[in-house]
Residue, then its C-alpha position, 0 to 999 in steps of 0.5 A: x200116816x203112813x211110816x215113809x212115803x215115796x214122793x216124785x219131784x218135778x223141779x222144771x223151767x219154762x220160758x216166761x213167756x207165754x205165760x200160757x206155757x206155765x199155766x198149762x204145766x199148773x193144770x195138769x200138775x194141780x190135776x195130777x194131785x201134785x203140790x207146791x214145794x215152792x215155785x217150779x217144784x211140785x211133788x206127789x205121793x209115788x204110784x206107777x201112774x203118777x211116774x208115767x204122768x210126769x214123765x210124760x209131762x217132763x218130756x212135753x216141757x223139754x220138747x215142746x215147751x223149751x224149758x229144761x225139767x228133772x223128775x225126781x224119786x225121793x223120800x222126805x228126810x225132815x218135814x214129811x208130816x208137812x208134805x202129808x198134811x199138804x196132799x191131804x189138805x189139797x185133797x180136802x180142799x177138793x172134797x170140801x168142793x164136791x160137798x158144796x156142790x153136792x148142797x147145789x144139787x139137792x137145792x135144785x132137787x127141792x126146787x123142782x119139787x116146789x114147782x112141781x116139775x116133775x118131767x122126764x127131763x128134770x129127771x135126766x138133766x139131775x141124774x147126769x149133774x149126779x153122775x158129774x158129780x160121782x165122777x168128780x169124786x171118783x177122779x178127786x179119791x183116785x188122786x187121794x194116795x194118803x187117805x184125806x179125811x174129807x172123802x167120808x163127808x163126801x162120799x156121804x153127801x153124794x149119797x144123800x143126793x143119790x136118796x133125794x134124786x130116787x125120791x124124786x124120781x118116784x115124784x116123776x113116776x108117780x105124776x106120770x102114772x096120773 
């Protein structure tokens, strides 16, 4: 872990209503990476692109939204070992979902290999769920600023899906050539 981790503090206020107004302000902060110290306060390892992110969304709660917003620059006193294991659990949590998925697709692999389908367009639909898939894990490894330990299990599922969609894309090839 590292010895003092930068953390940047969104601590807003959003009407009630319409709740849509406070989901919306979850989703970007769940996309940036961010977690819930409690509620309406959310934090994130520093980094010039997380500070120009929430800047921005602290100027669209207060400018379009009507609610009121600070953004703060903070090191952790006490507890910093729990906002470590937080991040990284919440990136865990992603990576963990990639791995599933990853199970989905080599599933489907082996299904088309049962049936026999070895079509050109087998081969693009499974090749662009790949490339979902590896941009998913990009975007999840680039909010991934504390070094969860859940990439290396996906990042060797993904490739464990790339191998089962080169053998099948030999099947593909092959039954082409016949």
């Amino acid at each position: 872990m590292p010895e003092r981790v930068r953390w940047l503090v969104l601590v807003y206020r959003v009407p009630s209503e319409p709740t849509r107004l406070r989901a919306a302000v979850w989703r970007r902060l769940k996309r940036l990476g961010a977690v819930y110290l409690q509620s309406s306060v959310a934090a994130l390892p520093a980094s010039p692109a997380a500070e120009r992110a929430l800047r921005a969304l602290r100027k669209e709660i207060i400018e379009q939204l009507g609610g009121s917003c600070l953004l703060l620059a903070a090191t952790a006193l006490a507890g910093q070992t729990d906002m470590v294991a937080a991040v990284n659990a919440a990136r865990d949590d992603e990576y963990a979902e990639i791995v599933d998925r990853c199970r989905d697709f080599l599933a489907e692999i082996e299904k088309e290999i049962a049936a026999r389908h070895f079509t050109y367009g087998e081969l693009e639909e499974n090749e662009e769920d790949l490339a979902k898939l590896q941009g998913w894990f990009q975007t999840v490894r680039g909010r991934d600023a504390l070094g969860a330990a859940g990439a290396k299990e996906a990042e060797a599922a993904l490739a464990t899906c790339a191998e089962a969609l080169e053998g099948f894309a030999a099947r593909v090839y092959e039954a082409d050539e016949m």
